[in-house]
KOLLUMRO-621627 format. One line per field, with one value per atom (N, C-alpha, C): atom name; residue in three letters; x, y, z. Coordinates in steps of 0.02 Angstrom, whole numbers. Atoms other than C-alpha are relative to their C-alpha. Layout:
N
atom <- CA, ...
res <- Ala, ...
px <- X, ...
py <- Y, ...
pz <- Z, ...
This chain:
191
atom <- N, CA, C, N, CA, C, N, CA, C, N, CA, C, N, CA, C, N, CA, C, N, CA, C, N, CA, C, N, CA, C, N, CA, C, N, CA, C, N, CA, C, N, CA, C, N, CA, C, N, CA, C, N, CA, C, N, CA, C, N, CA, C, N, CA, C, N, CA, C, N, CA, C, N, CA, C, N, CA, C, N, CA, C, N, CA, C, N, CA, C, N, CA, C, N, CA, C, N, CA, C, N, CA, C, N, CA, C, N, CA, C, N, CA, C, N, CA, C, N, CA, C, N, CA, C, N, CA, C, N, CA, C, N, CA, C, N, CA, C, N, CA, C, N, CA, C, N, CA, C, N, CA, C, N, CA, C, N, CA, C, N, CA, C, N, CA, C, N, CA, C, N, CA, C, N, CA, C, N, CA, C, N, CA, C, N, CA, C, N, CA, C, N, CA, C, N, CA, C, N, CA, C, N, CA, C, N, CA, C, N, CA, C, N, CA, C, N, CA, C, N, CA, C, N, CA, C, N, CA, C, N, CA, C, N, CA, C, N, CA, C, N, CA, C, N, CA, C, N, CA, C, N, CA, C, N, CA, C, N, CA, C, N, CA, C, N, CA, C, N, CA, C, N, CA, C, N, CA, C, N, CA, C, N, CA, C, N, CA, C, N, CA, C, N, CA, C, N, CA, C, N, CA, C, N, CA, C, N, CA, C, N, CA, C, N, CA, C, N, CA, C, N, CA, C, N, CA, C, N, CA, C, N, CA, C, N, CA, C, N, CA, C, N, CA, C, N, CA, C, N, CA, C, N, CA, C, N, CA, C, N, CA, C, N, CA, C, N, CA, C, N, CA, C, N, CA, C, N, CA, C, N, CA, C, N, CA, C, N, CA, C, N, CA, C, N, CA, C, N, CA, C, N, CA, C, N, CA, C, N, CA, C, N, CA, C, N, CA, C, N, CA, C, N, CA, C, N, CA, C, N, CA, C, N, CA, C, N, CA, C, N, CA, C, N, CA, C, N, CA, C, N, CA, C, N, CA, C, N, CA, C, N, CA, C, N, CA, C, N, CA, C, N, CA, C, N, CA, C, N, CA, C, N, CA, C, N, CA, C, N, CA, C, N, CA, C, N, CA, C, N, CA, C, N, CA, C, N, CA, C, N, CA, C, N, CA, C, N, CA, C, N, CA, C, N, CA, C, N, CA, C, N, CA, C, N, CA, C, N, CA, C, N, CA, C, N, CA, C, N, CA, C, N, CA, C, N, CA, C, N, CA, C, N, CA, C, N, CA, C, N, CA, C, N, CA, C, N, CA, C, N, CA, C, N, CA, C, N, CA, C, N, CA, C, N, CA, C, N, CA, C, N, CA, C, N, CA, C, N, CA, C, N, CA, C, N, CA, C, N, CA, C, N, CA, C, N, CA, C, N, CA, C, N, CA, C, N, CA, C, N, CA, C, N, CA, C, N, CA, C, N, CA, C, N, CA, C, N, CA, C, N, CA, C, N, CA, C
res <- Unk, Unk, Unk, Unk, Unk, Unk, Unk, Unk, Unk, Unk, Unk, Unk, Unk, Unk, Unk, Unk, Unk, Unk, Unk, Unk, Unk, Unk, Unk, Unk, Unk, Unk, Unk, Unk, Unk, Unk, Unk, Unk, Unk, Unk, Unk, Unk, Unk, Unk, Unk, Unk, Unk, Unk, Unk, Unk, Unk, Unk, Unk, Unk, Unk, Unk, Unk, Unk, Unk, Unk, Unk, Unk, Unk, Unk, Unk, Unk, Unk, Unk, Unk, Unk, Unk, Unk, Unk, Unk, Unk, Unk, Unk, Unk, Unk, Unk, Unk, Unk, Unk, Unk, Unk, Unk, Unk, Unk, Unk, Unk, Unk, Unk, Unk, Unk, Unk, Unk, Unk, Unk, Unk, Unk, Unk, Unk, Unk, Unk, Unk, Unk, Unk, Unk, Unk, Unk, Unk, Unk, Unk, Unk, Unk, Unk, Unk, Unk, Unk, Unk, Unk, Unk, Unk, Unk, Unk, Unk, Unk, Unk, Unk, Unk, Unk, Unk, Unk, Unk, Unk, Unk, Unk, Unk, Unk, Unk, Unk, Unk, Unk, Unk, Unk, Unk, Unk, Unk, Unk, Unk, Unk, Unk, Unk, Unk, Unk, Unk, Unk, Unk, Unk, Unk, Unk, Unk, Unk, Unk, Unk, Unk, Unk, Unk, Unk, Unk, Unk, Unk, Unk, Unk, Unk, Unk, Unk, Unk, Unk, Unk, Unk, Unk, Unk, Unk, Unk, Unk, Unk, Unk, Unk, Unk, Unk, Unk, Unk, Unk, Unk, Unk, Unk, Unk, Unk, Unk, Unk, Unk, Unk, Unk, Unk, Unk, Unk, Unk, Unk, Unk, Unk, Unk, Unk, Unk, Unk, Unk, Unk, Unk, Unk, Unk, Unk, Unk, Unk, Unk, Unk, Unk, Unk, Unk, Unk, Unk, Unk, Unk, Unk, Unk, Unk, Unk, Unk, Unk, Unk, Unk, Unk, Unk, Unk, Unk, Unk, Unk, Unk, Unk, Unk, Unk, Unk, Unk, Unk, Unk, Unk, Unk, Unk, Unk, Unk, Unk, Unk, Unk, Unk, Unk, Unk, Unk, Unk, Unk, Unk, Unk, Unk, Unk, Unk, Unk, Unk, Unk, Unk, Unk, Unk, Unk, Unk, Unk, Unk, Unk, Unk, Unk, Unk, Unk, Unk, Unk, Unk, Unk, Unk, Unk, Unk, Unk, Unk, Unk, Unk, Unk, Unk, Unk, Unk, Unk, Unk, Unk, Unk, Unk, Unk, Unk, Unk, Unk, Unk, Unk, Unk, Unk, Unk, Unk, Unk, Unk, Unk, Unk, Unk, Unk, Unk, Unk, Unk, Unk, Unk, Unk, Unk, Unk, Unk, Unk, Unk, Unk, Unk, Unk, Unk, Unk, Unk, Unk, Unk, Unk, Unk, Unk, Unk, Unk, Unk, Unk, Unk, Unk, Unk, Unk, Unk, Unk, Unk, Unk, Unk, Unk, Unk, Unk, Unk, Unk, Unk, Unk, Unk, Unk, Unk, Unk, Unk, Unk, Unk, Unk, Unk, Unk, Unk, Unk, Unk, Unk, Unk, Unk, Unk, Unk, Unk, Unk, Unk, Unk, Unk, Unk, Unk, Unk, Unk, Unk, Unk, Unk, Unk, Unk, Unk, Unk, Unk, Unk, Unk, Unk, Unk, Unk, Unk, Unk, Unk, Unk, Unk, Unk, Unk, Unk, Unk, Unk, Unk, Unk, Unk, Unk, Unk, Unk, Unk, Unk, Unk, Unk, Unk, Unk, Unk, Unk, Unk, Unk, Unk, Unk, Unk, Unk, Unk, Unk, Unk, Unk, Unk, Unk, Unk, Unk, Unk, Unk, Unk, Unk, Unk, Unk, Unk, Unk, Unk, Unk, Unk, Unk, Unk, Unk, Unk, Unk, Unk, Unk, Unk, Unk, Unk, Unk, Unk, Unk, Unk, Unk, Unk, Unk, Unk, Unk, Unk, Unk, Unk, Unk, Unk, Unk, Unk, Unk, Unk, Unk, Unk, Unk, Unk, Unk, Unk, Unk, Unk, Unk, Unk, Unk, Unk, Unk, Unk, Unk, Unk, Unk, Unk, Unk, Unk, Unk, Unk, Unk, Unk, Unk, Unk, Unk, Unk, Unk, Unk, Unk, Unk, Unk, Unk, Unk, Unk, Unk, Unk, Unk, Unk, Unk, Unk, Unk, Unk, Unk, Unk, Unk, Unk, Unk, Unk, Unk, Unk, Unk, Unk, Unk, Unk, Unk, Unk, Unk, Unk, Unk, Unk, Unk, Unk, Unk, Unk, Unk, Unk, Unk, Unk, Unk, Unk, Unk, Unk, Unk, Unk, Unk, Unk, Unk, Unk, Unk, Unk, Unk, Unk, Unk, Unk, Unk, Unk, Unk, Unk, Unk, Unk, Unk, Unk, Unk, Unk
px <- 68, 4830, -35, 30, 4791, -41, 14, 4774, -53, 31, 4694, -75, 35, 4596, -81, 37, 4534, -39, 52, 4493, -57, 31, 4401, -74, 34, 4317, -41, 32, 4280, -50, 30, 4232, -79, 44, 4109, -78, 51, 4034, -23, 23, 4019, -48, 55, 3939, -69, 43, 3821, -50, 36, 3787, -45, 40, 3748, -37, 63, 3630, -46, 79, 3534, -28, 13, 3529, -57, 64, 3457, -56, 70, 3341, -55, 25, 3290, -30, 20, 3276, -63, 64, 3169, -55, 62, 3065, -48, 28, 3044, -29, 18, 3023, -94, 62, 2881, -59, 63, 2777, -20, 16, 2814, -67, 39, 2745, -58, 50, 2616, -56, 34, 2573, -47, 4, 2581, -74, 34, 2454, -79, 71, 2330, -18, 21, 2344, -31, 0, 2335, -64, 86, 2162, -51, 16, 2105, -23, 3, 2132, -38, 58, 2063, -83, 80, 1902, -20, 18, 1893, -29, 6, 1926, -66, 46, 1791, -55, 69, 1655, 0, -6, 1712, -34, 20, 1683, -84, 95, 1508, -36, 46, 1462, 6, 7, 1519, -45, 43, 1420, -83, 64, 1273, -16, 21, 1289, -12, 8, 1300, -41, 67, 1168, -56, 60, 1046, 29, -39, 1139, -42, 10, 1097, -92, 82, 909, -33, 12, 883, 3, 14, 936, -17, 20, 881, -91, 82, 673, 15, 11, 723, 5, -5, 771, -63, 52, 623, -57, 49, 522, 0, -3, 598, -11, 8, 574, -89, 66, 379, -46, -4, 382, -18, -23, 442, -58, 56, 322, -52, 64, 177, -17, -17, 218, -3, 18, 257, -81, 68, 76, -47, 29, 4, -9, -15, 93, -35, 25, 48, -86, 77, -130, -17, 36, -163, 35, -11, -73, -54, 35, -175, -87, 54, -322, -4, -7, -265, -17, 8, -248, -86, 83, -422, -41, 38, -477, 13, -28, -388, -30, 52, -454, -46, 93, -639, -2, 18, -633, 22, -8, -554, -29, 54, -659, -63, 79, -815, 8, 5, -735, 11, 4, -717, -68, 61, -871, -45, 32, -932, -1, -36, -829, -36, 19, -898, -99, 57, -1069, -16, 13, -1060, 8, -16, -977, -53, 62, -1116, -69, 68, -1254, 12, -29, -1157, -2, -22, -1141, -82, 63, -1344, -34, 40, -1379, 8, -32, -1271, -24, 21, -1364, -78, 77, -1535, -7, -8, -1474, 8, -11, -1421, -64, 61, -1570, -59, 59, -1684, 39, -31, -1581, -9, 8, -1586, -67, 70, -1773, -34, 18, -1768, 8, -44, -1670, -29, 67, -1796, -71, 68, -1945, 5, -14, -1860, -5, -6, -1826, -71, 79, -2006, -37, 55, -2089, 64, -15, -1951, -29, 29, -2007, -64, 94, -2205, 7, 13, -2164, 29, -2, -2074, -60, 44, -2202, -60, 37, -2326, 13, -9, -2231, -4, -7, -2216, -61, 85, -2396, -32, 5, -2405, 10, -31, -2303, -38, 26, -2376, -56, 68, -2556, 10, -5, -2483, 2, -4, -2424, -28, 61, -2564, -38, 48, -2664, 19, -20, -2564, 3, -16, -2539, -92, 69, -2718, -43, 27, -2803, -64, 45, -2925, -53, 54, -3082, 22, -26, -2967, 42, -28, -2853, -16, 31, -2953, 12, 1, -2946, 42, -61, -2783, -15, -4, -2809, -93, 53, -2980, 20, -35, -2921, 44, -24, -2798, -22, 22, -2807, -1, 7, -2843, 77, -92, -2654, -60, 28, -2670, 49, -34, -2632, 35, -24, -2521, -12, 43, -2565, 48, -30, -2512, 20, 16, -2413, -3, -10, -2404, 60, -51, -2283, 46, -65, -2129, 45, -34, -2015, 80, -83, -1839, 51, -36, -1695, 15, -25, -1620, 76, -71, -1442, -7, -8, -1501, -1, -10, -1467, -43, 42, -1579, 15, -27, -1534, -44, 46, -1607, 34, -26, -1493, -48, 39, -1654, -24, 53, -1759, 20
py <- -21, -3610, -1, 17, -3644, 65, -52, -3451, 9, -31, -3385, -53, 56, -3552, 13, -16, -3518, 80, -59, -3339, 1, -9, -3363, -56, 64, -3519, 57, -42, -3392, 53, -42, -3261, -21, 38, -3374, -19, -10, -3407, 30, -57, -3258, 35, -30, -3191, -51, 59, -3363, 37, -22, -3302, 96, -69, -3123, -20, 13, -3187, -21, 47, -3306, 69, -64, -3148, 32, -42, -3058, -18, 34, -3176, 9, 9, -3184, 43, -47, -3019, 44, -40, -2985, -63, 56, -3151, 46, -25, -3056, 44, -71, -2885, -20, 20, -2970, -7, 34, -3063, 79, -71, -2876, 38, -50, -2791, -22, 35, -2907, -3, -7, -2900, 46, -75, -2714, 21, -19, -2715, -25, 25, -2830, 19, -34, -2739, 75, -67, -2579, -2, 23, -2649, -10, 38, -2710, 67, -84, -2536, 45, -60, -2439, -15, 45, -2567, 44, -33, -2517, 67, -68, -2344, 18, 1, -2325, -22, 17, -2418, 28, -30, -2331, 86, -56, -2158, -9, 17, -2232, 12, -6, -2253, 60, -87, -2083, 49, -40, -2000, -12, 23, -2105, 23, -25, -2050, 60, -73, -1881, 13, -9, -1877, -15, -13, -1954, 53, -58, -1817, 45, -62, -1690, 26, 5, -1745, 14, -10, -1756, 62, -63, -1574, 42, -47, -1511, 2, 8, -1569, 40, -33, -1512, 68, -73, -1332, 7, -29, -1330, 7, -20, -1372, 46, -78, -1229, 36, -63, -1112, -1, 17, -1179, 10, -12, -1146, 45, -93, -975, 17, -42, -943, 2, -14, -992, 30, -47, -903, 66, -58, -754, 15, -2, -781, 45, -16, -779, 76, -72, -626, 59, -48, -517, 1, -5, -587, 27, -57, -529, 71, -86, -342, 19, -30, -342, 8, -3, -384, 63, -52, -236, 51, -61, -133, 28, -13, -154, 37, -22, -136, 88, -64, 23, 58, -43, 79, 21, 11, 49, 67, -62, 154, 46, -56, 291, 53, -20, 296, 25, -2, 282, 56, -63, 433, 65, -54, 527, 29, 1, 494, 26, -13, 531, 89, -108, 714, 38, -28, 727, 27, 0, 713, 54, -56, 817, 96, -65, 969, 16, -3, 934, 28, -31, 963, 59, -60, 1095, 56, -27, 1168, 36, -24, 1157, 38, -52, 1227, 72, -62, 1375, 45, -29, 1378, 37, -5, 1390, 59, -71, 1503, 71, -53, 1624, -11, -19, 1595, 36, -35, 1642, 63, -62, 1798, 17, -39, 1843, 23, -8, 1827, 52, -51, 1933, 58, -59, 2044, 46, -19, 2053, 26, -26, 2068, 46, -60, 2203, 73, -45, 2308, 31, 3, 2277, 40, -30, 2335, 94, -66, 2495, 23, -20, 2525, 29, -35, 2524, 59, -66, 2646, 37, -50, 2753, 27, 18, 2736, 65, -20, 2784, 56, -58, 2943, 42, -56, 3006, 5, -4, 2978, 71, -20, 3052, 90, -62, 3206, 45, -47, 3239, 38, -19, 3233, 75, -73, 3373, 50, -56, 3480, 12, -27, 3461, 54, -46, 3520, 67, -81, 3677, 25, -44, 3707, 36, -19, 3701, 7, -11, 3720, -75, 43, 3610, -28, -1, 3608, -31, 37, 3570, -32, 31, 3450, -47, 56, 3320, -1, 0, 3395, 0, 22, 3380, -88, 83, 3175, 24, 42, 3177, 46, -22, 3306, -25, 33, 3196, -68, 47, 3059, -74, 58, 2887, -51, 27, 2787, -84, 61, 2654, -56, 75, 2486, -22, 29, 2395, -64, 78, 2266, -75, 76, 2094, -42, 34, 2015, -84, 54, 1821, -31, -4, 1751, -56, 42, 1694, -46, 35, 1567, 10, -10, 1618, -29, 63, 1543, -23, 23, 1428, 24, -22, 1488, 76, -59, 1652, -16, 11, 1638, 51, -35, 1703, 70, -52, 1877, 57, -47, 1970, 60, -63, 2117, 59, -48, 2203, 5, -16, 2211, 59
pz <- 7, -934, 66, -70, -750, 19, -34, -695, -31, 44, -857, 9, 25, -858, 71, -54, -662, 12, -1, -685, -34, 38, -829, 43, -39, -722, 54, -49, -581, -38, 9, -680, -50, 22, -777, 58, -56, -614, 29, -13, -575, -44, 44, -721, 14, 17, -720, 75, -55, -533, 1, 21, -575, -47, 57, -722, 49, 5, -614, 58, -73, -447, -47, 11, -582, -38, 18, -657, 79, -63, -474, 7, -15, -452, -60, 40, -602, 10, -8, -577, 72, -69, -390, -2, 8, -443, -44, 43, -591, 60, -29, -443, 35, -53, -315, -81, 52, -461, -9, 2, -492, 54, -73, -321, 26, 15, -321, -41, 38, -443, 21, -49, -372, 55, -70, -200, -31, 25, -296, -11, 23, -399, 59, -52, -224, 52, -35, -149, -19, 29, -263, -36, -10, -281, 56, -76, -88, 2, -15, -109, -51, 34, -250, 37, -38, -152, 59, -39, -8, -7, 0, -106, -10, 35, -171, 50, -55, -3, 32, -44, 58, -32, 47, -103, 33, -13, -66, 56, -72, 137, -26, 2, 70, -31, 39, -55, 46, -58, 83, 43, -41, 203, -32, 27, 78, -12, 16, 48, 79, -64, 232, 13, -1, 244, -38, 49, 94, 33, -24, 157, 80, -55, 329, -15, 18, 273, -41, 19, 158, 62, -62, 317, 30, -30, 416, -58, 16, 272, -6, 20, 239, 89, -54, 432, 6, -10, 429, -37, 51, 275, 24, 1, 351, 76, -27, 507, 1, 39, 415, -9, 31, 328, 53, -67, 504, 30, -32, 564, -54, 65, 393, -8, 15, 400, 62, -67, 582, 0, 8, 539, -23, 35, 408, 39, -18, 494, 53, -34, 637, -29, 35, 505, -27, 21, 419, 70, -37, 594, 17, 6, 620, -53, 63, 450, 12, -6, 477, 65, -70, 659, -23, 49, 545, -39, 64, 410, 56, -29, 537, 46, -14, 646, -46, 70, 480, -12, 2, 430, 52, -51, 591, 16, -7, 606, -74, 66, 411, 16, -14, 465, 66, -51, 627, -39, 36, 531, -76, 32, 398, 27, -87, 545, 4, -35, 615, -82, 62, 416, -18, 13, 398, 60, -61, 581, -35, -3, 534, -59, 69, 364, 43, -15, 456, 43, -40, 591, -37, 73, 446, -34, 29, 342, 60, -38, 507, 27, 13, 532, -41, 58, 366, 3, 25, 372, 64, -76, 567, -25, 40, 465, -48, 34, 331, 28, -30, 443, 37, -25, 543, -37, 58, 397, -10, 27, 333, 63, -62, 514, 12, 3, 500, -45, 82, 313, 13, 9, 358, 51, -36, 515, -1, 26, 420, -46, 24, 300, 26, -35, 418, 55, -1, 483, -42, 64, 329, -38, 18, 277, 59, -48, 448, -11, 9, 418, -77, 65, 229, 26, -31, 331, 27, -29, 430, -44, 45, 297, -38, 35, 203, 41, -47, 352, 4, -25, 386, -70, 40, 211, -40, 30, 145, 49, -51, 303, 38, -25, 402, -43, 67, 279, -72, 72, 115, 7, -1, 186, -71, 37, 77, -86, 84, -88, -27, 57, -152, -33, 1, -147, -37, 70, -241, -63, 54, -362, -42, 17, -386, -51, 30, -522, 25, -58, -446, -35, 19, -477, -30, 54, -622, 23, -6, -584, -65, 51, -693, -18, 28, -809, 20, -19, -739, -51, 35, -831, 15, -14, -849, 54, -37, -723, -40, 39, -819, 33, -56, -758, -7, 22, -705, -19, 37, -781, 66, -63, -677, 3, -10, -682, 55, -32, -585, 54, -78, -392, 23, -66, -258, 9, -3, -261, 66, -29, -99, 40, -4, -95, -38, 64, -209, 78, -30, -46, 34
């Protein structure tokens, strides 16, 4: 039984030694793991308060430039404001000297509209009184000329008597003076 007795002896110890290696090795692996886990918890504590604080930098970060950009745009706007209110104010001015040489050209060519009326009405009325001083000295040729041919026809002595022979010319009865409509216009193409 010696051999059988010693292998079995060895191999006993052997197994006994591989049991306790790997008690060892899982007692070892338990604490690594264990370890593992508390470095792990430890880490990612870190890393978590680590991100907190990067959120938090970045949220103030973000507030910081969010008020600064509203400042530049509240900047710009009232800038802008500035620029748009002094156009506008150019402009009004611009307007006004416009309007007031409009007004001004409206009013001259108005002037110039009633000279041209007045110049024309006193023509018309040169025009009229010319007529009128041809009219009477035709008038007064032809009164002129009847005189004559009375004379030669009835002779010296009876010039006279045709005109009292004549019936004396009847006036016409006056009437009331009516008033014209108003829609009729000035009409002095009759004279």
């Amino acid at each position: 039984m010696g051999v059988l007795t010693d292998d079995m002896t060895r191999l006993r110890d052997e197994v006994n030694a591989l049991g306790n290696a790997r008690r060892e090795f899982v007692q070892r692996s338990s604490e690594d793991v264990a370890s593992m886990r508390t470095q792990m918890r430890a880490d990612n504590t870190a890393r978590a308060v680590n991100v907190q604080e990067a959120l938090a930098t970045n949220e103030t970060e973000r507030a910081a430039e969010t008020r600064r950009s509203q400042n530049v745009r509240m900047d710009f706007l009232s800038d802008l404001r500035g620029r748009v209110g002094e156009m506008i104010m150019v402009l009004r001015g611009a307007h006004a000297e416009r309007a007031a040489a409009q007004r001004e050209f409206m009013c001259a060519g108005e002037a110039a509209r009633v000279e041209e009326a007045r110049q024309s009405s006193s023509e018309r009325a040169g025009f009229v009184d010319a007529i009128r001083t041809v009219v009477s000295r035709l008038r007064g040729e032809f009164a002129a000329e009847m005189a004559g041919a009375r004379l030669a026809w009835f002779g010296p002595g009876t010039a006279e008597e045709p005109d009292a022979k004549r019936p004396a010319p009847v006036k016409a009865k006056q009437k009331p003076a009516t008033k014209a409509p108003d829609a009729a216009p000035d009409d002095l193409t009759t004279i």
